[in-house]
FIZA-455069 format. One record per atom (N, C-alpha, C): residue in three letters; x, y, z. Coordinates in steps of 0.05 Angstrom, whole numbers, plus 32768, in hexadecimal, padded with zeros to 4 digits. Example, Ala and Ser with C-alpha at 12.3 -4.5 7.8 and 13.67 -1.06 7.14 Angstrom:
REM residues 2
Ala81087F8E809CAla80F67FA6809CAla81087FBE809CSer81017FD3808ESer81117FEB808FSer81028001809D
This chain:
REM residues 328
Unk7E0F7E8D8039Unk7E277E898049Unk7E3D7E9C803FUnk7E4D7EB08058Unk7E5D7EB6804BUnk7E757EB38033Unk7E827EBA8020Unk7E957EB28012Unk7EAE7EBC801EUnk7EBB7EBF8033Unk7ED27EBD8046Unk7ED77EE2803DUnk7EF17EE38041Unk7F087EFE803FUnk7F0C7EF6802CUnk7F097F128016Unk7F157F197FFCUnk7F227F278005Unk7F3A7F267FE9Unk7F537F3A7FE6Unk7F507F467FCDUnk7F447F677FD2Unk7F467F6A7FB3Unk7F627F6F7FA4Unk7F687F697F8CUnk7F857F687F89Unk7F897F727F70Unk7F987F867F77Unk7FA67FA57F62Unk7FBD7F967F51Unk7FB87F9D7F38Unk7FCF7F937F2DUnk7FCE7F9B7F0BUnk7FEF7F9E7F00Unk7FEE7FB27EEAUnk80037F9A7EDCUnk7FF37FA57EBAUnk800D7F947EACUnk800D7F737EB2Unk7FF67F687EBDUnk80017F4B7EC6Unk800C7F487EDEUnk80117F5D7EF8Unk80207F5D7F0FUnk800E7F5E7F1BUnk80077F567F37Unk7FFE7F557F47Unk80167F6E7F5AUnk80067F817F61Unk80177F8F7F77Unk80177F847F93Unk80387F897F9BUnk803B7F7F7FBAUnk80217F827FC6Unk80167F977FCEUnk80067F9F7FE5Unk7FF17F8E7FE5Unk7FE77F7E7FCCUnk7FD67F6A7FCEUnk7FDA7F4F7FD8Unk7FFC7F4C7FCEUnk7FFC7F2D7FD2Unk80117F2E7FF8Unk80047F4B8006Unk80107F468016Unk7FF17F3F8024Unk7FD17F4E801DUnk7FC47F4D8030Unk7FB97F26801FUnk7FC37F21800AUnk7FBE7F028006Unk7FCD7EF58024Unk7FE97EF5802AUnk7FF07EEE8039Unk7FE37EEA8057Unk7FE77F05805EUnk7FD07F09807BUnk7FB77EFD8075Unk7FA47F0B8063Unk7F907EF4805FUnk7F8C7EDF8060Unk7F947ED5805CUnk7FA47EB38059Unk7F9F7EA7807CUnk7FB07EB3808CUnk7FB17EBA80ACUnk7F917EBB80B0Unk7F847ED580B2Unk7F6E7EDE80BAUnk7F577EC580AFUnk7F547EB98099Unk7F487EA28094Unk7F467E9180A7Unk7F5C7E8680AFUnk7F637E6E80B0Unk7F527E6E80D6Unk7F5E7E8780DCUnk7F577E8F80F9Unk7F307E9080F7Unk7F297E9580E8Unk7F067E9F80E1Unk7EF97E8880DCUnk7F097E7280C8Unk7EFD7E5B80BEUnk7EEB7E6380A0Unk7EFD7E768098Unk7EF77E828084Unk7F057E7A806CUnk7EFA7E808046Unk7F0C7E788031Unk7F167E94802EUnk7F2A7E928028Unk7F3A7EA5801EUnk7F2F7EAD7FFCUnk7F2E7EC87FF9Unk7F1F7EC37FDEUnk7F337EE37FCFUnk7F3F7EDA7FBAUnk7F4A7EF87FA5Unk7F307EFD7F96Unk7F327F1F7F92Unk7F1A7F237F79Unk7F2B7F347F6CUnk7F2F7F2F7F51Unk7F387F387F3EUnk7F247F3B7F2DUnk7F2F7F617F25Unk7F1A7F677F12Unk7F357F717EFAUnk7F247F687EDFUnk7F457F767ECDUnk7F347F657EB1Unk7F427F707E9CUnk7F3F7F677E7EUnk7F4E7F497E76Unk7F587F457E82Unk7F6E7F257E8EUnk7F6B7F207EA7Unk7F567F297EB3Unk7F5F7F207EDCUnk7F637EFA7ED7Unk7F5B7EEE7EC9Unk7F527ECD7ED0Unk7F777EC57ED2Unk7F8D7EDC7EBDUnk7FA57ECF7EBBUnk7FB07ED17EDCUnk7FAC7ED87EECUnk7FB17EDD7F0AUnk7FAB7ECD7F1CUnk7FA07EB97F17Unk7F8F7EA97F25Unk7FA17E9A7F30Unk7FBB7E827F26Unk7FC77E7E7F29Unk7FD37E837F42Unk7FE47EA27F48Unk7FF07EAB7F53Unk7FE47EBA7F67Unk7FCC7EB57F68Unk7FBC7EC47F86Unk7FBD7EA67F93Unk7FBB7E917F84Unk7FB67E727F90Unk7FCE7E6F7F9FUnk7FEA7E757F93Unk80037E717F9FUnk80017E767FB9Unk80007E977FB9Unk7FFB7EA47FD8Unk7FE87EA37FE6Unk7FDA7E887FEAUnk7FC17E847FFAUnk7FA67E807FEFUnk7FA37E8F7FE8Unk7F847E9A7FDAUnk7F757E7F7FD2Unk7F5C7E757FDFUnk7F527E5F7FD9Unk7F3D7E5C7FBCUnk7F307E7A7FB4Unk7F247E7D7F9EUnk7F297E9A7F93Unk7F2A7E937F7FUnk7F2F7EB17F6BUnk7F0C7EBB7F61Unk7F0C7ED67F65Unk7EEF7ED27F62Unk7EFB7EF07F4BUnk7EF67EEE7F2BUnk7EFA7EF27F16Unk7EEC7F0A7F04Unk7EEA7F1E7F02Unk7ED67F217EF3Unk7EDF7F367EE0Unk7EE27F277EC0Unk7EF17F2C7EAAUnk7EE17F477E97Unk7EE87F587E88Unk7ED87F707E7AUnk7EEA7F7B7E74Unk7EE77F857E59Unk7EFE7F9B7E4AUnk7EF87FB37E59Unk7EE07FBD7E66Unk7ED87FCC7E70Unk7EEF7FD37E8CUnk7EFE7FBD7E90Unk7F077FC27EA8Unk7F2E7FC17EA3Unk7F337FC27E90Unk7F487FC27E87Unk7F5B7FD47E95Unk7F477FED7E9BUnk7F627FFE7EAFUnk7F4E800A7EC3Unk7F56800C7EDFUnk7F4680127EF0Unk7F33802D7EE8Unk7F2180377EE9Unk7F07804B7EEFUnk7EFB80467F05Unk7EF780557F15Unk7EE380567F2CUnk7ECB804A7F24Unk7EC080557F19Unk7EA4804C7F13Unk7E98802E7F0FUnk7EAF80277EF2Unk7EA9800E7EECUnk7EB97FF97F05Unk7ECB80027F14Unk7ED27FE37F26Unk7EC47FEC7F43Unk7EAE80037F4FUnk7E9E80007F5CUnk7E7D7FF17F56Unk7E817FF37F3DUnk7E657FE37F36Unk7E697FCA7F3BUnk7E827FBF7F2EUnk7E877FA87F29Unk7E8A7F917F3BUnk7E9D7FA57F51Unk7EA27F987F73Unk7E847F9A7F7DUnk7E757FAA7F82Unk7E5B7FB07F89Unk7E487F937F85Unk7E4C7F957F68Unk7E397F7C7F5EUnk7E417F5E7F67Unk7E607F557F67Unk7E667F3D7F77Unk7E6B7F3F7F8EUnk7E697F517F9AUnk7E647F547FB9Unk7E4D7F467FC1Unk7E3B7F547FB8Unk7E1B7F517FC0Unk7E137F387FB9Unk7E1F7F297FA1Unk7E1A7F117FA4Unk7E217EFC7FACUnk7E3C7EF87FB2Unk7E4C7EE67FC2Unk7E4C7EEA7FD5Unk7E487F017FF2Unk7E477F138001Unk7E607EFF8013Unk7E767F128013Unk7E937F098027Unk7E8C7F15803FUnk7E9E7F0F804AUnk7E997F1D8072Unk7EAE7F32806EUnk7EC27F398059Unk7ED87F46805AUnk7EE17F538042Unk7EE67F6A8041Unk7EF87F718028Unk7F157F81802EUnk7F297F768028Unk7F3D7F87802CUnk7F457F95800DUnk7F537FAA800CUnk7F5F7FB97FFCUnk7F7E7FC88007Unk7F877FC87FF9Unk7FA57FD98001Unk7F987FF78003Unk7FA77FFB8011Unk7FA48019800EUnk7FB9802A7FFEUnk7FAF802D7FE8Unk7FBC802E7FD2Unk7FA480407FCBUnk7FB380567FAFUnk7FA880667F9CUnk7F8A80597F95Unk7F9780437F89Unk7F6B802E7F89Unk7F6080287F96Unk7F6D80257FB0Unk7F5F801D7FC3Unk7F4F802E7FD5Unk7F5A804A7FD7Unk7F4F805B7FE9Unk7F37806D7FD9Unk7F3A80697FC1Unk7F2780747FADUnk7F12805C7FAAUnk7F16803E7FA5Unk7EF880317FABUnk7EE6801D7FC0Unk7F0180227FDAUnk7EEF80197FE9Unk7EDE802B8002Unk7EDB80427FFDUnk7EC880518009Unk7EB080567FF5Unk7EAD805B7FDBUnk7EA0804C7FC8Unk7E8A80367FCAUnk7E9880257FCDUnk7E8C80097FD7Unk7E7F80067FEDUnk7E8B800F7FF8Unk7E7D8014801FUnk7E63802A8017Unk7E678035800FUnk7E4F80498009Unk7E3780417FFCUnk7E43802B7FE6Unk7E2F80217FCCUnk7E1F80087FE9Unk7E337FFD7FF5Unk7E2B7FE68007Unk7E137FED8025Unk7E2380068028Unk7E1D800C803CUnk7E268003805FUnk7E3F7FF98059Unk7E4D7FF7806CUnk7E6180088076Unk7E6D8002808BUnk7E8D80148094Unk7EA1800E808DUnk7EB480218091Unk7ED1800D8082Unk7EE280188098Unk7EFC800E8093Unk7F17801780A6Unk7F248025808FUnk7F3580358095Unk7F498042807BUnk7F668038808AUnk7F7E803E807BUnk7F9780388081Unk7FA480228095Unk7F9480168098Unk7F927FF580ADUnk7FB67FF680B5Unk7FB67FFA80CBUnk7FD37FEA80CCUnk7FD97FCF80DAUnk7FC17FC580E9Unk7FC27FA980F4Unk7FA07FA780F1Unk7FA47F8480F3Unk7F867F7280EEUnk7F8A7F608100Unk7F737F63811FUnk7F747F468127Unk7F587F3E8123Unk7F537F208128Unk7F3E7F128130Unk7F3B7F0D8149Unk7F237F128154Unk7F2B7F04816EUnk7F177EED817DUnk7F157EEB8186Unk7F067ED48192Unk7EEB7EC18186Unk7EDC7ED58181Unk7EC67ED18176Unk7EBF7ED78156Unk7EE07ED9814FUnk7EE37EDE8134Unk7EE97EF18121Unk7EDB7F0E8138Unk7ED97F288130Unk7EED7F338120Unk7EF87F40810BUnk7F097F528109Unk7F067F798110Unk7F227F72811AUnk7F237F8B812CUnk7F417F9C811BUnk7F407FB18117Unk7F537FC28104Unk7F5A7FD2810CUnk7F757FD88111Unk7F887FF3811CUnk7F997FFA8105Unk7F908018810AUnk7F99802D80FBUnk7FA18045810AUnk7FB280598108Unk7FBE806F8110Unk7FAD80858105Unk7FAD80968122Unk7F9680AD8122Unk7FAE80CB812BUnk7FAA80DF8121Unk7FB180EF8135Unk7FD580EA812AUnk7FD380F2810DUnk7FE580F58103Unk800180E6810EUnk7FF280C08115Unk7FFF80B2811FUnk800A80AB813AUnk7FFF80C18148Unk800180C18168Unk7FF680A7817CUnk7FE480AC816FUnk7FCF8094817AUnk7FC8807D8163Unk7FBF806A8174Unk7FA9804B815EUnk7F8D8052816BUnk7F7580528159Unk7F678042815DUnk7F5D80258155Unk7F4E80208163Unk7F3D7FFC815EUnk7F2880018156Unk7F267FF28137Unk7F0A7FF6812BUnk7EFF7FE2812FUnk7EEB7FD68133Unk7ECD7FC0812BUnk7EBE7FCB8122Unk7EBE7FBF8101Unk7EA77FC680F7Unk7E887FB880F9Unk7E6F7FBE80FBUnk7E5C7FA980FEUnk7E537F9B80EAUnk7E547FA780D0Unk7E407FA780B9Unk7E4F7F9580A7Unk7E4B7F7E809DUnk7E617F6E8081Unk7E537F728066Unk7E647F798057Unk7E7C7F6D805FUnk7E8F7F858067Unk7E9E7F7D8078Unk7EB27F94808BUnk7ECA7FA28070Unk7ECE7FAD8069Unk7EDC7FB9805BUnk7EF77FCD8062Unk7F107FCA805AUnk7F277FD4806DUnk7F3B7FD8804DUnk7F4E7FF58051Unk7F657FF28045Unk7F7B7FEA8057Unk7F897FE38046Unk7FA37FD9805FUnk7FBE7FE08054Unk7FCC7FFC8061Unk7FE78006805AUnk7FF27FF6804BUnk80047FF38032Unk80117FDF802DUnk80377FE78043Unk80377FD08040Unk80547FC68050Unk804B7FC0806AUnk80307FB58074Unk802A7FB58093Unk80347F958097Unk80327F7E8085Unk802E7F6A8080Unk80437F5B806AUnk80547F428079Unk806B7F348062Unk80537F2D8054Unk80637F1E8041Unk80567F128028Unk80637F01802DUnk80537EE6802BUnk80597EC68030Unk806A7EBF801AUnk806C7EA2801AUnk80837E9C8003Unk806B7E907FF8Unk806E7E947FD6Unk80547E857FC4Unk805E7E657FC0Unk80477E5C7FBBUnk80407E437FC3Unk803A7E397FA5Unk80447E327F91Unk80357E2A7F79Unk80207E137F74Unk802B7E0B7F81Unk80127DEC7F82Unk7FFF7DF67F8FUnk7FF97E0B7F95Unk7FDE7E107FA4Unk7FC37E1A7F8EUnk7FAE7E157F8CUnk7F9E7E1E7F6FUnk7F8B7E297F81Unk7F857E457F7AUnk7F647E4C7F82Unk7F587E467F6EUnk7F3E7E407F7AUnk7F1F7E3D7F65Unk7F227E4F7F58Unk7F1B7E537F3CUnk7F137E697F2EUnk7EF47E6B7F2CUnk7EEC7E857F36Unk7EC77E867F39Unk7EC37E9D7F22Unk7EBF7E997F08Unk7EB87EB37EF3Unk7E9F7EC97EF7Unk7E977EDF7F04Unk7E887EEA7EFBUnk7E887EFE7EE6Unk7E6E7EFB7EE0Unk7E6B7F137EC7Unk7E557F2D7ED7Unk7E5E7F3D7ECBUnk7E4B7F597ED6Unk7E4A7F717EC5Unk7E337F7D7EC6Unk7E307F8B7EB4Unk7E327FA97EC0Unk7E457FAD7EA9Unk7E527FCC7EA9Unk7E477FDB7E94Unk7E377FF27E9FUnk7E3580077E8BUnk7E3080267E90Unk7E2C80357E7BUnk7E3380517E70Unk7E3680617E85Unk7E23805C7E98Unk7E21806C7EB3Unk7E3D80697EC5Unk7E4480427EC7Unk7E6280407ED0Unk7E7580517EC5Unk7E7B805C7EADUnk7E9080697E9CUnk7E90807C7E96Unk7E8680957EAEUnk7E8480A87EAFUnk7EA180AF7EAFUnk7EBF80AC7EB4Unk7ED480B37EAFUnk7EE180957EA5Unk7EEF809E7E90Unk7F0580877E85Unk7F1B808B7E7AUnk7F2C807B7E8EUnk7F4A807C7E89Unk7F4E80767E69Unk7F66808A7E5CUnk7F68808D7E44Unk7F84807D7E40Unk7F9580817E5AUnk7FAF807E7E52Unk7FBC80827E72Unk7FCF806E7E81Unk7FE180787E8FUnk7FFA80827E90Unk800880957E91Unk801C80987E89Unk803680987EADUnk804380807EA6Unk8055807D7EB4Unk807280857EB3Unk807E80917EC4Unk809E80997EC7Unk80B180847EC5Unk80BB80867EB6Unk80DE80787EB5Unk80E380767ECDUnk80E080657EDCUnk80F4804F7EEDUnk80F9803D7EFEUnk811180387F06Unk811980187F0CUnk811A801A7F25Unk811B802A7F36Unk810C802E7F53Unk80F780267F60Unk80EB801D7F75Unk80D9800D7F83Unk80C4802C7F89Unk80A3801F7F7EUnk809180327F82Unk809880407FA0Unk808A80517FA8Unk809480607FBAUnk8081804F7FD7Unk806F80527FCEUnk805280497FF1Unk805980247FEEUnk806D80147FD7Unk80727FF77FD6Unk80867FF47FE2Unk809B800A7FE4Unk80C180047FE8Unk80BD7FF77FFEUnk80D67FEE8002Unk80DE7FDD8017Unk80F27FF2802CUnk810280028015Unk811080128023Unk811480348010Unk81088040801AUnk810880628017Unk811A8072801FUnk812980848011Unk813D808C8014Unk812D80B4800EUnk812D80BB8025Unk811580D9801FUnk812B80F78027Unk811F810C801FUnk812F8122801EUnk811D8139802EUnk8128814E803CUnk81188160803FUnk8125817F8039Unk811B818E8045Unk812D81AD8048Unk814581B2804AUnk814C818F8054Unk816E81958055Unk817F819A8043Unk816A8186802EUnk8180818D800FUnk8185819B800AUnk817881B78010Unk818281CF8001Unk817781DC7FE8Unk817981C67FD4Unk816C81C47FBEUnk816F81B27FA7Unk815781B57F95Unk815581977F89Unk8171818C7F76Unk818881927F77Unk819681987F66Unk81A8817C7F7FUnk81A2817B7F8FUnk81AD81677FA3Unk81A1814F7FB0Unk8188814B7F97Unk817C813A7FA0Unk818A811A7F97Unk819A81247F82Unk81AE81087F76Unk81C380FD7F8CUnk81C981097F9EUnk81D280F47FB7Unk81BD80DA7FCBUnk819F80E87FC5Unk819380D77FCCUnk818A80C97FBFUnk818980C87FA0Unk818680C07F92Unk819D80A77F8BUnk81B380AE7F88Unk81C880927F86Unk81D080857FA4Unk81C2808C7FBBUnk81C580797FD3Unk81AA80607FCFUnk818F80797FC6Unk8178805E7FC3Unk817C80487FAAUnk8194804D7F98Unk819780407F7FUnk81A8801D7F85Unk81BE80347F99Unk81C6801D7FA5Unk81BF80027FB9Unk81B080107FCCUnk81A27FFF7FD6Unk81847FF77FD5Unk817C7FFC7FB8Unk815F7FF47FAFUnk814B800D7FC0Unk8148801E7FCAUnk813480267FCDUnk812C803A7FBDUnk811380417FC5Unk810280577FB8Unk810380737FC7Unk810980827FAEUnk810C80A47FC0Unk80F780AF7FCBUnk80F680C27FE2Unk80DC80CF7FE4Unk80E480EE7FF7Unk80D780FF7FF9Unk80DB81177FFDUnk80C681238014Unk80C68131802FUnk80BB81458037Unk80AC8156802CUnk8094815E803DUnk80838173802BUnk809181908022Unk80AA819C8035Unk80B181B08039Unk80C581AE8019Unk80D0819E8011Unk80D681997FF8Unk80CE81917FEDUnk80B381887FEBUnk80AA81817FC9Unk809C81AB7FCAUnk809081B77FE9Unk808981D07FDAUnk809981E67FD5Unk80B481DC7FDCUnk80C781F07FC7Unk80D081EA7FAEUnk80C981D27FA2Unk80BE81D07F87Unk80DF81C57F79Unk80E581B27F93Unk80FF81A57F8EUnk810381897F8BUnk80E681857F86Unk80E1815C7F82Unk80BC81657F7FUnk80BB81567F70Unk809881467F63Unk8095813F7F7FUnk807581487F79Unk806881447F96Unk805581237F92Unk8055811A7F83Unk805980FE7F85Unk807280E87F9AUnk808A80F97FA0Unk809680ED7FB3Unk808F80F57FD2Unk807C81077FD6Unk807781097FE9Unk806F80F78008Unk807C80FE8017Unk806F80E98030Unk806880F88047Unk805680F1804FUnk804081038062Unk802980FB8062Unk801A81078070Unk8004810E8073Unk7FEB81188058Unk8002812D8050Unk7FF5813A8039Unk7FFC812D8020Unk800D810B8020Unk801A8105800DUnk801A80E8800CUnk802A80E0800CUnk802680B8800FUnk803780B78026Unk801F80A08033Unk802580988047Unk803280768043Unk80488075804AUnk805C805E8049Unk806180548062Unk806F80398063Unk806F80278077Unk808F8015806AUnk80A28020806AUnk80B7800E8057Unk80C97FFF8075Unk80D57FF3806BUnk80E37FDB8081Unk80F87FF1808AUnk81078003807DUnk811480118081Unk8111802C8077Unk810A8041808EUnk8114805F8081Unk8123806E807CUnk812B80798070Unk8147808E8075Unk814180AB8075Unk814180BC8085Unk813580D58086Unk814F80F08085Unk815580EF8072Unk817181098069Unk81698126806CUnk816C8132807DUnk81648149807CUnk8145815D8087Unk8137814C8095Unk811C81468098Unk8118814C80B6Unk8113816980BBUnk8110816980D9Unk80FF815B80EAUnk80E4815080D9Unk80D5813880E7Unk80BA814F80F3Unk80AF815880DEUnk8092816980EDUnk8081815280E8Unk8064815780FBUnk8053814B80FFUnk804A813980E5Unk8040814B80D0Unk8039813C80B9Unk8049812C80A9Unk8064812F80AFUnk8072812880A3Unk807480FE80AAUnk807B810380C3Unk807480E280D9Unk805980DB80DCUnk803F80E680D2Unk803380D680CCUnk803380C880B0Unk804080D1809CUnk804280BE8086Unk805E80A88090Unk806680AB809AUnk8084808D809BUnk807E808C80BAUnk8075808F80D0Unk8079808A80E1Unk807D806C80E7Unk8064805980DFUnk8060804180DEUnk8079802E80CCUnk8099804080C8Unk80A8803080B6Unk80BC802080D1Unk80BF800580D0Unk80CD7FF280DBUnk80E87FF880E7Unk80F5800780D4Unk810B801780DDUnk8117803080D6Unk811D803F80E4Unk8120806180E3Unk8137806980D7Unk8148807080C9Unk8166808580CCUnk815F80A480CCUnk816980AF80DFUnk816380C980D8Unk817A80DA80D6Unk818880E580B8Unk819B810380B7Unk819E811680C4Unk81A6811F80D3Unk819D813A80D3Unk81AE815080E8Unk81B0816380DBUnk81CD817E80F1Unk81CA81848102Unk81A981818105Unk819F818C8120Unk8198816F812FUnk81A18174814EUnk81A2815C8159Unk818A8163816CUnk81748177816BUnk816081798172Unk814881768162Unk81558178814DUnk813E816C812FUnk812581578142Unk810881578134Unk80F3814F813FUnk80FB8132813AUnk810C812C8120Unk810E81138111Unk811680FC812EUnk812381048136Unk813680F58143Unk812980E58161Unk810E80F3815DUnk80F780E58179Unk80F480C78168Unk80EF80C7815BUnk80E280B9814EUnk80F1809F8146Unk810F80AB8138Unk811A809B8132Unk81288079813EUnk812E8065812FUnk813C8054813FUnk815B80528141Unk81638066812DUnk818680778129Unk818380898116Unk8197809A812AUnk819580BB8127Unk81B380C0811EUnk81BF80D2810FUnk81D480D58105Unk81D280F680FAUnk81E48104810FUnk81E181198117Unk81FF81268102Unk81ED812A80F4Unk8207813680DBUnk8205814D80C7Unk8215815180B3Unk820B815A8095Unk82058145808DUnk81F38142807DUnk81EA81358070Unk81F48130805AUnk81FD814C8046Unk821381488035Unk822B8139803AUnk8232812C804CUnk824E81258056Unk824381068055Unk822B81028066Unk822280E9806CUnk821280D6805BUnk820780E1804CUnk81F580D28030Unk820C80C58021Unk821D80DE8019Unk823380CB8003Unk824080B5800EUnk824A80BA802CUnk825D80A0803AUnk824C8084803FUnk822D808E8046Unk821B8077804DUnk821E8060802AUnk821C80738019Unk821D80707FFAUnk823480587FF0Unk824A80687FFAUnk826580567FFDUnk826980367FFFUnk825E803D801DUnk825B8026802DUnk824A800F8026Unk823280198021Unk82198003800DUnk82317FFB8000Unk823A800D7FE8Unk82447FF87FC9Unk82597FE27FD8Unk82697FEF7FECUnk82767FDB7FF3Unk82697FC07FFBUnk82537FC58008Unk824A7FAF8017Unk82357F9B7FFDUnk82327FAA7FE8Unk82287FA17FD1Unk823E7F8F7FBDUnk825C7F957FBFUnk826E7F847FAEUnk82787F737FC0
């Protein structure tokens, strides 16, 4: 018998990342619709301390599986690992964020399994007879297609920010189910030695809620601190155009695009950003638009849901203003 929809669930330091406990949430939904258990799999050197808090947000069993071996993600060792409680519990479902881990092991898995997967999911229905059916943006966002996959278990990443996150529930307990699995030499063909993370108090970039991004307008990187103390003020995370991270005026880690991370934030802000093709397929899918910009023919402004036809130098600082005010 199947073991319902798992959520595999990313998480650093003891945190569970949003993008998980948003597809806990929807999961939660898609269960209930299937007649399915909701199931988290946590793999980690502590995953059992999580258990708890996958139970809050739905999750009817935590399915566990503890190894120093797994202490920091490697490809190798958490495709064996997923591989091995896959095949034995066999779910109808696996979701993953589409995230850095995610897009690295669940084609992996589909491969080891021999099934299909969806990439970048931006909607999940069920429909009648139970099926899940997955839309994703093709065609550098122009178009959706509808996936059905045949083969289970069906396997999908899913953009993070497509999906709220429910309110946690503490009195709720998932089962804890422990497996053990054996990892070796051949799994650990590469191993993480050390992560090394950047100083700061800013919201990851593909997690924010609200992005505050720069392009050619700036001029140069020496003016990136206006966007910088507007996203401070109102909590978001910076991010940048390809045309300026390749004039070598922002880390191409803030990139959004096509060729870069693709985001979904509740709110965009687009300063300077004429809006080429690659550029809207990474934010296209964001909830709400602002777009900067001098040129009032800028591509930005199709797209947008308010356009603000300015300098940008003039308009960043006053938008800036106005937050703190509306912040005291």
């Amino acid at each position: 018998m199947s073991q319902g929809i798992w959520i595999f669930i990313e998480h650093a330091k003891g945190d569970i990342r949003k993008v998980s406990l948003e597809l806990l949430s929807q999961g939660r939904i898609l269960a209930d619709e299937k007649g399915e258990e909701l199931v988290a799999v946590i793999l980690g050197k502590d995953a059992a301390a999580l258990a708890d808090t996958v139970g809050a947000y739905g999750a009817d069993k935590a399915v566990v599986v503890e190894d120093e071996k797994l202490a920091g993600y490697t490809t190798g060792a958490y495709t064996s690992a997923l591989n091995t409680v896959i095949r034995k519990l066999e779910p109808s479902a696996l979701l993953l964020g589409n995230t850095a881990i995610g897009k690295d092991l669940a084609p992996r898995l589909a491969q080891r399994l021999g099934v299909g997967m969806a990439s970048d999911v931006t909607g999940i229905v069920s429909d009648a007879d139970h099926v899940l059916s997955f839309k994703r943006p093709v065609y550098a966002g122009k178009a959706f297609a509808d996936l059905v996959l045949t083969e289970t278990p069906v396997i999908a990443t899913v953009r993070p920010n497509t999906f709220p996150v429910a309110g946690a529930d503490a009195s709720k307990k998932a089962e804890v189910i422990t497996e053990n699995v054996e990892i070796g030499a051949e799994d650990l063909r590469a191993i993480v030695k050390e992560i090394a993370l950047a100083a700061s108090e800013r919201p990851e970039l593909i997690e924010a809620d609200i992005i505050v991004s720069g392009g050619r307008g700036m001029k140069g990187p020496e003016n990136y601190v206006i966007l910088e103390e507007l996203a401070d003020v109102i909590g978001a995370a910076v991010g940048a155009s390809r045309a300026a991270v390749d004039a070598g005026w922002i880390d191409q880690k803030f990139q959004v695009g096509q060729t870069g991370k693709t985001v979904s934030p509740t709110l965009y802000i687009a300063a300077g950003i004429s809006g080429a093709i690659q550029h809207l397929a990474g934010m296209g899918s964001s909830k709400v638009i602002v777009a900067i910009n001098k040129d009032p023919e800028a591509n930005i402004f199709t797209l947008a849901d308010y356009g603000i036809v300015g300098d940008l130098f003039e308009i960043v600082p006053l938008l800036t203003e106005e937050f703190k005010k509306l912040n005291a």
